[in-house]
PyMOL Python script that loads the backbone (N, CA, C, O; Angstrom):
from pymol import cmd

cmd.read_pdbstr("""\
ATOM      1  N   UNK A   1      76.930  69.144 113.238  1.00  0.00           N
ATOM      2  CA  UNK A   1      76.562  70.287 112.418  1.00  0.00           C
ATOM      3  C   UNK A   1      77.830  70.908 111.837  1.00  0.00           C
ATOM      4  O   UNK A   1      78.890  71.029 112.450  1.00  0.00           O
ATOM      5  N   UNK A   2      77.600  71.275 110.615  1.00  0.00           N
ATOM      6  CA  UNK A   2      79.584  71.673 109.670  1.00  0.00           C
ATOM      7  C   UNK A   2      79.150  73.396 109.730  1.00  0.00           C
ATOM      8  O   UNK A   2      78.055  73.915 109.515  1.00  0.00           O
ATOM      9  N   UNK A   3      80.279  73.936 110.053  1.00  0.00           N
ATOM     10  CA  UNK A   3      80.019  75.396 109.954  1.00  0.00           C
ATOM     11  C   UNK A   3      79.838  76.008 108.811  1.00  0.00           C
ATOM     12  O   UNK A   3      80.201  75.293 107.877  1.00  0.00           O
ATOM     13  N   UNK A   4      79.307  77.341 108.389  1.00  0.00           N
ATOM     14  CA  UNK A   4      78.975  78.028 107.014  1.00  0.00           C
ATOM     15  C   UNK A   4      80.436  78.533 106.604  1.00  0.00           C
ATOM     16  O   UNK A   4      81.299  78.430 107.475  1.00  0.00           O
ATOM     17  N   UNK A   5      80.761  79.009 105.500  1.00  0.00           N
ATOM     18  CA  UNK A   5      81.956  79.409 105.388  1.00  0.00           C
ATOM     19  C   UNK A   5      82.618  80.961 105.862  1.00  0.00           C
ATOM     20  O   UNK A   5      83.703  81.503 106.070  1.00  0.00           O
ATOM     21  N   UNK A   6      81.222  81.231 105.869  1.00  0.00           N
ATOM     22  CA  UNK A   6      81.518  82.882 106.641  1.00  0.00           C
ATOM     23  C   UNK A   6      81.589  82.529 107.832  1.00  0.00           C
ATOM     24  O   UNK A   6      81.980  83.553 108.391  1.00  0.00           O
ATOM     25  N   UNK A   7      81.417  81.426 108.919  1.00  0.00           N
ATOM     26  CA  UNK A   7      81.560  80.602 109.902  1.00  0.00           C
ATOM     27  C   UNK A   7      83.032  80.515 109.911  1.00  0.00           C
ATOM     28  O   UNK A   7      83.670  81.349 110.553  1.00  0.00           O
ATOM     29  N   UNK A   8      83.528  79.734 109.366  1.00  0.00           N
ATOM     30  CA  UNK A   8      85.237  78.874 109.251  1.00  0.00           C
ATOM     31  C   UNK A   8      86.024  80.039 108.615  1.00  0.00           C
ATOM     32  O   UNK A   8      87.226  79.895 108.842  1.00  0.00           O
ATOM     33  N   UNK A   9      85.751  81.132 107.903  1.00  0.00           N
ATOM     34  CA  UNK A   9      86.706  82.439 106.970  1.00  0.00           C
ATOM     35  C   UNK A   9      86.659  83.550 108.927  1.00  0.00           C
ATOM     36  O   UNK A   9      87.493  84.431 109.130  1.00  0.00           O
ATOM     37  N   UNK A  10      85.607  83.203 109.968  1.00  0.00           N
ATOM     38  CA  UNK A  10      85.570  84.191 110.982  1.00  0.00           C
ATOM     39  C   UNK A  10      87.158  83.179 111.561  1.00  0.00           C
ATOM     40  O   UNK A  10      88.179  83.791 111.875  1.00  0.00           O
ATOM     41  N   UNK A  11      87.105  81.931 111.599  1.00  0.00           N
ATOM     42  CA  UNK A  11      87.790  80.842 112.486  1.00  0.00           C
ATOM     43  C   UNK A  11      89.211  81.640 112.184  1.00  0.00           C
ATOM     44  O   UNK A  11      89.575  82.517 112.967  1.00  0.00           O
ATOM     45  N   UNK A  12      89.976  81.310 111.053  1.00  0.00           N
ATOM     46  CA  UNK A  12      90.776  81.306 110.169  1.00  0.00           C
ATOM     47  C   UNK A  12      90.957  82.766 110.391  1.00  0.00           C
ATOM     48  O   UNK A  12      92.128  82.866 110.027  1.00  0.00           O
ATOM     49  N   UNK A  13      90.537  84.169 110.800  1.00  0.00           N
ATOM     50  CA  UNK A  13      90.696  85.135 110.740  1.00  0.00           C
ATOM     51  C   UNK A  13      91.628  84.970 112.471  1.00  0.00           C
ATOM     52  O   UNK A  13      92.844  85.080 112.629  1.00  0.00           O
ATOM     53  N   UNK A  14      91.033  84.809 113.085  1.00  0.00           N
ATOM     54  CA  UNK A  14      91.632  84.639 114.454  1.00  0.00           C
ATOM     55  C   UNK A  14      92.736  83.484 114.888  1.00  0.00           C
ATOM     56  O   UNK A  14      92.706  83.005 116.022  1.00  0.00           O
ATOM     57  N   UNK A  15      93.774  83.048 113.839  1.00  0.00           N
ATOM     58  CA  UNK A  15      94.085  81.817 113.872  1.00  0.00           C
ATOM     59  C   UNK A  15      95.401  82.845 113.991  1.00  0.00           C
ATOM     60  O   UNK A  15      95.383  83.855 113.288  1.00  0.00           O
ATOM     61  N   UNK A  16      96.659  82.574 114.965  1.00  0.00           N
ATOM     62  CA  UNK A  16      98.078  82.888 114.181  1.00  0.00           C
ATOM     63  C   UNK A  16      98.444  82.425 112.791  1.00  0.00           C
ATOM     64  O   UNK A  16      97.958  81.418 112.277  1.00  0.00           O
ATOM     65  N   UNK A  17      99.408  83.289 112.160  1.00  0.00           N
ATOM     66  CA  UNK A  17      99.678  83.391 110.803  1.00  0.00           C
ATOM     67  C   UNK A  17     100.651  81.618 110.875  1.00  0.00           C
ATOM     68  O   UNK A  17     100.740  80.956 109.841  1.00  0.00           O
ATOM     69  N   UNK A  18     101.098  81.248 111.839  1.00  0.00           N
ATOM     70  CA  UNK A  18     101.804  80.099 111.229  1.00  0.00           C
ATOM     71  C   UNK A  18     100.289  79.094 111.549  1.00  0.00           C
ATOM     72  O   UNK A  18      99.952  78.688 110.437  1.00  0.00           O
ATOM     73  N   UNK A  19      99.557  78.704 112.327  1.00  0.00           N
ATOM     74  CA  UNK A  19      98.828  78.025 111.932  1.00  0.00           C
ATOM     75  C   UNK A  19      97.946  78.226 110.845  1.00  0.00           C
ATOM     76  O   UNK A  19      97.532  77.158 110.393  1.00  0.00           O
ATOM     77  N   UNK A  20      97.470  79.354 110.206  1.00  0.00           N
ATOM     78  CA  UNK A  20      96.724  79.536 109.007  1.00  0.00           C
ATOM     79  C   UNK A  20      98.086  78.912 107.727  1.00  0.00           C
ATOM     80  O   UNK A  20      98.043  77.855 107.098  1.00  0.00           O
ATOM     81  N   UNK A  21      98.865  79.672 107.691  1.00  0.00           N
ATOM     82  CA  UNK A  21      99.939  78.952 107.350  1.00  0.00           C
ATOM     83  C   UNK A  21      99.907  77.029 107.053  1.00  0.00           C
ATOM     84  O   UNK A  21      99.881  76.519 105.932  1.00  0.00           O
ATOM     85  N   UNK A  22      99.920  76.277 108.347  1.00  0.00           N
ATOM     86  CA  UNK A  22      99.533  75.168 108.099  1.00  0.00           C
ATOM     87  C   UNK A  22      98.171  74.655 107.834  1.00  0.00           C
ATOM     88  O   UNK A  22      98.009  73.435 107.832  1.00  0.00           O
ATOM     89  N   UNK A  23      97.388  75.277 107.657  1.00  0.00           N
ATOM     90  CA  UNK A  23      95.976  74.879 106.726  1.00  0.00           C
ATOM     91  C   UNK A  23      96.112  75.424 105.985  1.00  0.00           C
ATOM     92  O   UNK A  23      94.997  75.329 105.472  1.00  0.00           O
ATOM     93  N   UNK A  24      96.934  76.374 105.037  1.00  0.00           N
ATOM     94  CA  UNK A  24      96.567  76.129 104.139  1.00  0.00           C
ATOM     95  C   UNK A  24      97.705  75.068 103.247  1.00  0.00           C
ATOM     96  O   UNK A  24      97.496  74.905 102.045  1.00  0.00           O
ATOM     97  N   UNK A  25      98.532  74.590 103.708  1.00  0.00           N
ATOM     98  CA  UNK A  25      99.237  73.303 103.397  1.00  0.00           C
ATOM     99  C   UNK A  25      98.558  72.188 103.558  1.00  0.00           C
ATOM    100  O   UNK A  25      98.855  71.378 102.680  1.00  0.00           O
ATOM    101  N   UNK A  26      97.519  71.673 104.546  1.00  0.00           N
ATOM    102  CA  UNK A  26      97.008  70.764 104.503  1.00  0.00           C
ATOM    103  C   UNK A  26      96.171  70.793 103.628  1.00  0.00           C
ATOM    104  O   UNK A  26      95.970  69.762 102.988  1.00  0.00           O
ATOM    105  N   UNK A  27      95.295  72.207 103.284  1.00  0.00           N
ATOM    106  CA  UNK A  27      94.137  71.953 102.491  1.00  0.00           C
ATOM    107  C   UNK A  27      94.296  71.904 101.124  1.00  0.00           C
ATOM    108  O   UNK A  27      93.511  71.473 100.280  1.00  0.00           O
ATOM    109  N   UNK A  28      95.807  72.571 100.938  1.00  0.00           N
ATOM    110  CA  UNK A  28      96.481  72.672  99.303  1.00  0.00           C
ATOM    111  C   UNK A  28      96.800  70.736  99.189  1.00  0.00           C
ATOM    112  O   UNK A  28      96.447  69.919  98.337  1.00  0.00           O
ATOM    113  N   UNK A  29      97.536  70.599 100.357  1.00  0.00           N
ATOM    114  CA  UNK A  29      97.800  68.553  99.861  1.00  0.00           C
ATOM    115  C   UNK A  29      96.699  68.018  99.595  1.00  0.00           C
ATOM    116  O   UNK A  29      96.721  67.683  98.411  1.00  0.00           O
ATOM    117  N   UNK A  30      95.468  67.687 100.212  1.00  0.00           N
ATOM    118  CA  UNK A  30      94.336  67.539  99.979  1.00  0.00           C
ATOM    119  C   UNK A  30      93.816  67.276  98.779  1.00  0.00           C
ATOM    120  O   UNK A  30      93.497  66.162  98.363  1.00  0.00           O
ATOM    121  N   UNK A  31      93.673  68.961  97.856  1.00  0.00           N
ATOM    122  CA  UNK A  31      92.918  68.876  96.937  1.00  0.00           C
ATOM    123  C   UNK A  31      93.328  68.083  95.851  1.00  0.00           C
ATOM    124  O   UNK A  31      94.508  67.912  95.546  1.00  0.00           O
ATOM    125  N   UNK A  32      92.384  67.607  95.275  1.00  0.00           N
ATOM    126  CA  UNK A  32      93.073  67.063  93.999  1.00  0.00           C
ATOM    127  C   UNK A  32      93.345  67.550  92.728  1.00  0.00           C
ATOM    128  O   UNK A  32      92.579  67.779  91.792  1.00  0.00           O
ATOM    129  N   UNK A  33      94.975  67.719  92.866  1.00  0.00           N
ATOM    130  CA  UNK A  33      95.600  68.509  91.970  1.00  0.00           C
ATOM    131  C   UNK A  33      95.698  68.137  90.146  1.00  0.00           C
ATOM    132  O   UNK A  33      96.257  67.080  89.851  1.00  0.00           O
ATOM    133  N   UNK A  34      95.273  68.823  89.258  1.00  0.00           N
ATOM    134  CA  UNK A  34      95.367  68.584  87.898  1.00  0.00           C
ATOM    135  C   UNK A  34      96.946  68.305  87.900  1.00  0.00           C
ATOM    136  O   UNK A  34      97.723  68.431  88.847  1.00  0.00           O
ATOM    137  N   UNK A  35      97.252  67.832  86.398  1.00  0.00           N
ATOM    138  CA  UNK A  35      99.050  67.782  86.433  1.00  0.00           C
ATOM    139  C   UNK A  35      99.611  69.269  86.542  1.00  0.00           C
ATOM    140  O   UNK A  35     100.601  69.749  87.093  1.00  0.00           O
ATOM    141  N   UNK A  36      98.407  69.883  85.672  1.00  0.00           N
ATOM    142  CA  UNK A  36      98.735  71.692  85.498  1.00  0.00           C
ATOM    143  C   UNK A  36      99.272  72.168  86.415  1.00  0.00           C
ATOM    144  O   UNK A  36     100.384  72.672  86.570  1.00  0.00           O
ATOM    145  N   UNK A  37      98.147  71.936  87.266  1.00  0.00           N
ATOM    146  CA  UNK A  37      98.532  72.537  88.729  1.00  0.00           C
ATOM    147  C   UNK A  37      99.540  71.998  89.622  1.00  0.00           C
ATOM    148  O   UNK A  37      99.880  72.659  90.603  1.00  0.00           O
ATOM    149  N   UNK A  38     100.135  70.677  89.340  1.00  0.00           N
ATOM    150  CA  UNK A  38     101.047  70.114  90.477  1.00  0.00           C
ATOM    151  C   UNK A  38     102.399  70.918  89.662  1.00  0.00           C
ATOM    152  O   UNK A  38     103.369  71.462  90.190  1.00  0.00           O
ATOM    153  N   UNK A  39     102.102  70.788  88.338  1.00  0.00           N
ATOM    154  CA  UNK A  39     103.724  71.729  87.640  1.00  0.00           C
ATOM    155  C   UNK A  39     103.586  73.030  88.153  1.00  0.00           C
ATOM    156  O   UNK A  39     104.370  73.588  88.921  1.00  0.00           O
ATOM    157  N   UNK A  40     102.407  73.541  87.623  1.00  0.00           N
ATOM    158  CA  UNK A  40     102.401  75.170  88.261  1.00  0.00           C
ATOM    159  C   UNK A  40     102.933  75.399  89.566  1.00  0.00           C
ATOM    160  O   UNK A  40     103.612  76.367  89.910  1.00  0.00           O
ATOM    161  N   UNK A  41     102.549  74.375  90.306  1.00  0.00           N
ATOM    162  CA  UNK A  41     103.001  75.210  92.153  1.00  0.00           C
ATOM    163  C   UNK A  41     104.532  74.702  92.182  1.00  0.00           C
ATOM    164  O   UNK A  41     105.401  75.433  92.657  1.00  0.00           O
ATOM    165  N   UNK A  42     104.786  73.639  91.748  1.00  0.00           N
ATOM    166  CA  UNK A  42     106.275  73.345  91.764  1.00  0.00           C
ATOM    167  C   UNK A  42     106.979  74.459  91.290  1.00  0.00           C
ATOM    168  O   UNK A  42     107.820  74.977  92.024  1.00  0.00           O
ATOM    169  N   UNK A  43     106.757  74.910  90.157  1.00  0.00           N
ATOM    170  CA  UNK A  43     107.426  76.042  89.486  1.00  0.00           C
ATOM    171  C   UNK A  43     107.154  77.124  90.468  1.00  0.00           C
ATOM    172  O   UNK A  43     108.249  77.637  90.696  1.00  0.00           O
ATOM    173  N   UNK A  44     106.153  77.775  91.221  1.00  0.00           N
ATOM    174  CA  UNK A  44     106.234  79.030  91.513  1.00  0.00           C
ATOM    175  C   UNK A  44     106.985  78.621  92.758  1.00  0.00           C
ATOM    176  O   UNK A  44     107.761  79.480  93.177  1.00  0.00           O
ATOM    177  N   UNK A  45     106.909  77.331  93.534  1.00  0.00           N
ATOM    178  CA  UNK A  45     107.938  77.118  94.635  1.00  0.00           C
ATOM    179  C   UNK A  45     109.235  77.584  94.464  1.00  0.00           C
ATOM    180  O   UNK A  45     109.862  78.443  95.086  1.00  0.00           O
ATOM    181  N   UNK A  46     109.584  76.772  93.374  1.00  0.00           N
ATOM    182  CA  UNK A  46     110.967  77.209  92.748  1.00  0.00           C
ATOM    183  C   UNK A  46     111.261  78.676  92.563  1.00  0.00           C
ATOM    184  O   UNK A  46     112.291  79.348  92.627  1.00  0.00           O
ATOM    185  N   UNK A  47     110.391  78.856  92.390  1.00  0.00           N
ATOM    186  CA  UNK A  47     110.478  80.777  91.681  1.00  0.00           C
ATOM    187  C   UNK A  47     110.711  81.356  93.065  1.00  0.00           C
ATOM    188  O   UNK A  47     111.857  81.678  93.376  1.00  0.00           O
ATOM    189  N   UNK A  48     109.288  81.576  94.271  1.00  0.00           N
ATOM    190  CA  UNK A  48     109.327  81.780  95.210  1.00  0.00           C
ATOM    191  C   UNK A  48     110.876  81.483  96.159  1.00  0.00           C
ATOM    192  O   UNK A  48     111.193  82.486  96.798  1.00  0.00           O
ATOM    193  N   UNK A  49     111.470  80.752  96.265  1.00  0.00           N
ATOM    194  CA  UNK A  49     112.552  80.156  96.809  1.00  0.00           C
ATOM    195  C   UNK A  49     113.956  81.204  96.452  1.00  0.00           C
ATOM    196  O   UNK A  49     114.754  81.871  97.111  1.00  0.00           O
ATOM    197  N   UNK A  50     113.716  80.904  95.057  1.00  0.00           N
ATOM    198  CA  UNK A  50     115.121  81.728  94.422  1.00  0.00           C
ATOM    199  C   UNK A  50     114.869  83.602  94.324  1.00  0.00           C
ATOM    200  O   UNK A  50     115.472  84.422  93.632  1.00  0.00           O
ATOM    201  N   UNK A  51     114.172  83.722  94.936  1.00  0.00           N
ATOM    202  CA  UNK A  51     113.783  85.399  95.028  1.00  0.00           C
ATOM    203  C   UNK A  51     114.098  85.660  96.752  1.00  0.00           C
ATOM    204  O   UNK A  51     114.549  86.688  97.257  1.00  0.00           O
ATOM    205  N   UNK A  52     113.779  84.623  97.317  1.00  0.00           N
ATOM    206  CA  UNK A  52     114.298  84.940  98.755  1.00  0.00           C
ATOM    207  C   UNK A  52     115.414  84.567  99.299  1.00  0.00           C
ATOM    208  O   UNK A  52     115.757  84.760 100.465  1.00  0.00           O
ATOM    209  N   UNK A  53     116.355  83.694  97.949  1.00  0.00           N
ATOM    210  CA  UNK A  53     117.524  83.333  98.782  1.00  0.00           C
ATOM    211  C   UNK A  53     118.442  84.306  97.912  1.00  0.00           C
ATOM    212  O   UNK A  53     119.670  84.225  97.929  1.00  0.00           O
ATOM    213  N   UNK A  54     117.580  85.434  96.986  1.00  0.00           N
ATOM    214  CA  UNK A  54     118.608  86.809  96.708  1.00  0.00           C
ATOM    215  C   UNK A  54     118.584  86.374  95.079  1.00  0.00           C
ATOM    216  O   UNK A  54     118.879  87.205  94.221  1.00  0.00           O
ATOM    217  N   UNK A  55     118.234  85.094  94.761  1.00  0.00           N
ATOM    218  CA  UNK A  55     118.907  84.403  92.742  1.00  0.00           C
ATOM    219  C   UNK A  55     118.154  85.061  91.517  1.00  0.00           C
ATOM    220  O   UNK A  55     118.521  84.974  90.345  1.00  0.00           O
ATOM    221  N   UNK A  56     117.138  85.675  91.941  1.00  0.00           N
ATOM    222  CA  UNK A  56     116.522  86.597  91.015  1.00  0.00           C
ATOM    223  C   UNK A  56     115.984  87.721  91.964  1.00  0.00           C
ATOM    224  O   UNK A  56     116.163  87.910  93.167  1.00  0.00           O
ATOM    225  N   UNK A  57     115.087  88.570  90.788  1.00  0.00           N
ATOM    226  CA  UNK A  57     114.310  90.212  91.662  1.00  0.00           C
ATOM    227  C   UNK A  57     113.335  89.529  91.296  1.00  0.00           C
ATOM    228  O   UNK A  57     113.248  88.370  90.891  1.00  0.00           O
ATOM    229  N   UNK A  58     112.519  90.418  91.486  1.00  0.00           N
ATOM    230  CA  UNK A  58     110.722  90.374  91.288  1.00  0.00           C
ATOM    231  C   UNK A  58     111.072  91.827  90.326  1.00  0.00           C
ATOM    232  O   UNK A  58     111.929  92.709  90.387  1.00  0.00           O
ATOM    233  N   UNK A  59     109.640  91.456  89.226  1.00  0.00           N
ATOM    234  CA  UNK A  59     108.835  92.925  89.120  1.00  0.00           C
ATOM    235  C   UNK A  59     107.359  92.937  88.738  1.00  0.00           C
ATOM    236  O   UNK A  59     106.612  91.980  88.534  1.00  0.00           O
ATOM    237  N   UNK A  60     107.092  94.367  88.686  1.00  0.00           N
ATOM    238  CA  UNK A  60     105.948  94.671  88.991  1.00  0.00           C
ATOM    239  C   UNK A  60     104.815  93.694  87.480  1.00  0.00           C
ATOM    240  O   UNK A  60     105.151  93.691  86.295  1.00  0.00           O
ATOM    241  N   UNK A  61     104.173  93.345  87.763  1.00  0.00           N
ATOM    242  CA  UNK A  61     103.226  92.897  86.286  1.00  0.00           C
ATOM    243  C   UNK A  61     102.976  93.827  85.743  1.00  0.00           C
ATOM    244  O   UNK A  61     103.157  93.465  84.580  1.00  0.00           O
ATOM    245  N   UNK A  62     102.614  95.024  85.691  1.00  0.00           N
ATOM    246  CA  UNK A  62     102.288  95.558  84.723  1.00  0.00           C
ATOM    247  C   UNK A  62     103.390  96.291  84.006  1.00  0.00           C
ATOM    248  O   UNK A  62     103.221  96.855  82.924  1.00  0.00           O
ATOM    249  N   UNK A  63     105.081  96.232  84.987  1.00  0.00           N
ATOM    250  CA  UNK A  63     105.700  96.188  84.013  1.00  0.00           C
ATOM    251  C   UNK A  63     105.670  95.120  82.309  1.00  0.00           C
ATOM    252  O   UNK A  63     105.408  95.171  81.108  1.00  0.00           O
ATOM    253  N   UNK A  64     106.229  94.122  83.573  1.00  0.00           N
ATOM    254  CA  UNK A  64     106.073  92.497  82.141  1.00  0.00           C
ATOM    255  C   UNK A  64     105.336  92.708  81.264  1.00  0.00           C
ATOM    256  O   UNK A  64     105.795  92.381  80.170  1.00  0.00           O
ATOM    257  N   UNK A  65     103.870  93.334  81.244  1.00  0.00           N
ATOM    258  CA  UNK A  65     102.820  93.101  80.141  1.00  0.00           C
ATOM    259  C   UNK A  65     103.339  94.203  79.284  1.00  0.00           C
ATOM    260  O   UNK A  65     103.500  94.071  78.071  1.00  0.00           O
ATOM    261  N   UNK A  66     103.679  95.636  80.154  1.00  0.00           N
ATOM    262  CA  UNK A  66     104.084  96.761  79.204  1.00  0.00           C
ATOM    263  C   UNK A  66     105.658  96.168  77.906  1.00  0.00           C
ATOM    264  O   UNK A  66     106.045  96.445  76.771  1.00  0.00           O
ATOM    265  N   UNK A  67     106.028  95.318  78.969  1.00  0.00           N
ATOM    266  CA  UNK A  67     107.391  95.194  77.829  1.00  0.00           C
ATOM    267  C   UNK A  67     107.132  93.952  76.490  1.00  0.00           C
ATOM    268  O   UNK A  67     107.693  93.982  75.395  1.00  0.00           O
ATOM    269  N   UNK A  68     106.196  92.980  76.930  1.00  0.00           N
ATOM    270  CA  UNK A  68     105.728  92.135  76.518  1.00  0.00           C
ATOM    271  C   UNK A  68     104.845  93.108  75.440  1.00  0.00           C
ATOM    272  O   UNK A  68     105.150  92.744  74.305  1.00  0.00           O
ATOM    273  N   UNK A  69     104.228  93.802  75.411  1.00  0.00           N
ATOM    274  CA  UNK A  69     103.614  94.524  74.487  1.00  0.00           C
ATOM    275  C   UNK A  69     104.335  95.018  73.177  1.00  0.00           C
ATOM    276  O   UNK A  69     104.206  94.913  71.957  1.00  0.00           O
ATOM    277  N   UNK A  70     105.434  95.808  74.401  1.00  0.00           N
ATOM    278  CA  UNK A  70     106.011  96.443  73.014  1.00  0.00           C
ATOM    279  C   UNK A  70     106.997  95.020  72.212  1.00  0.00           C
ATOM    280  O   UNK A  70     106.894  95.065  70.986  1.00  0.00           O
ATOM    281  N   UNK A  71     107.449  94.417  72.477  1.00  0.00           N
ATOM    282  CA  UNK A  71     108.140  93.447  72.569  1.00  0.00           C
ATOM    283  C   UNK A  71     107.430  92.773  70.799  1.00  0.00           C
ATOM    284  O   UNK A  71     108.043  92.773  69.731  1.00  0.00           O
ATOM    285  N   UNK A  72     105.983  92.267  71.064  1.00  0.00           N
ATOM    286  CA  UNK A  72     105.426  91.986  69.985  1.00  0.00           C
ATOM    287  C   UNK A  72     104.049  92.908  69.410  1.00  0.00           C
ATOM    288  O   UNK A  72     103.023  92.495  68.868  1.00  0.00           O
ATOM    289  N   UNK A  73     104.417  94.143  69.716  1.00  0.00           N
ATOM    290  CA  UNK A  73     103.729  94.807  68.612  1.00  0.00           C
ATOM    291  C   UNK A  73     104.045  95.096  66.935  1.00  0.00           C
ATOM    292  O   UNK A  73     103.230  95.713  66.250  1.00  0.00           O
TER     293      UNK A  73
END
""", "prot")
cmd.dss("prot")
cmd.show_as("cartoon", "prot")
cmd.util.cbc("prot")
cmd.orient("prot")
């Protein structure tokens, strides 16, 4: 019998953060990725990576859209 998903989302609630952590790596390898998507996560890896080893900041989105606005109004 396969559990409901409000079943497996209760599992996954009670799991430590590094094993939820590794499902969701297994279940991200798994799926079958468009090319979109295998560039997209590569890139935000990359992105992700260089924000924690200090090589860029973050900001807020609704900055970006505000400057992006005025930018091409």
């Amino acid at each position: 019998m396969s559990l409901s998903l409000t079943q497996i989302e209760h599992e996954v609630d009670q799991l430590p953060q590094h094993d939820v952590e590794e499902l969701f790596e297994y279940i991200f390898k798994r799926k079958v990725l468009t090319e979109h998507d295998r560039i997209w996560g590569e890139e935000a890896s990359r992105r992700l990576k260089a924000y924690k080893e200090g090589r860029t900041t973050a900001r807020l989105a609704g900055d970006v859209i505000k400057d992006l606005k005025a930018k091409f109004a």
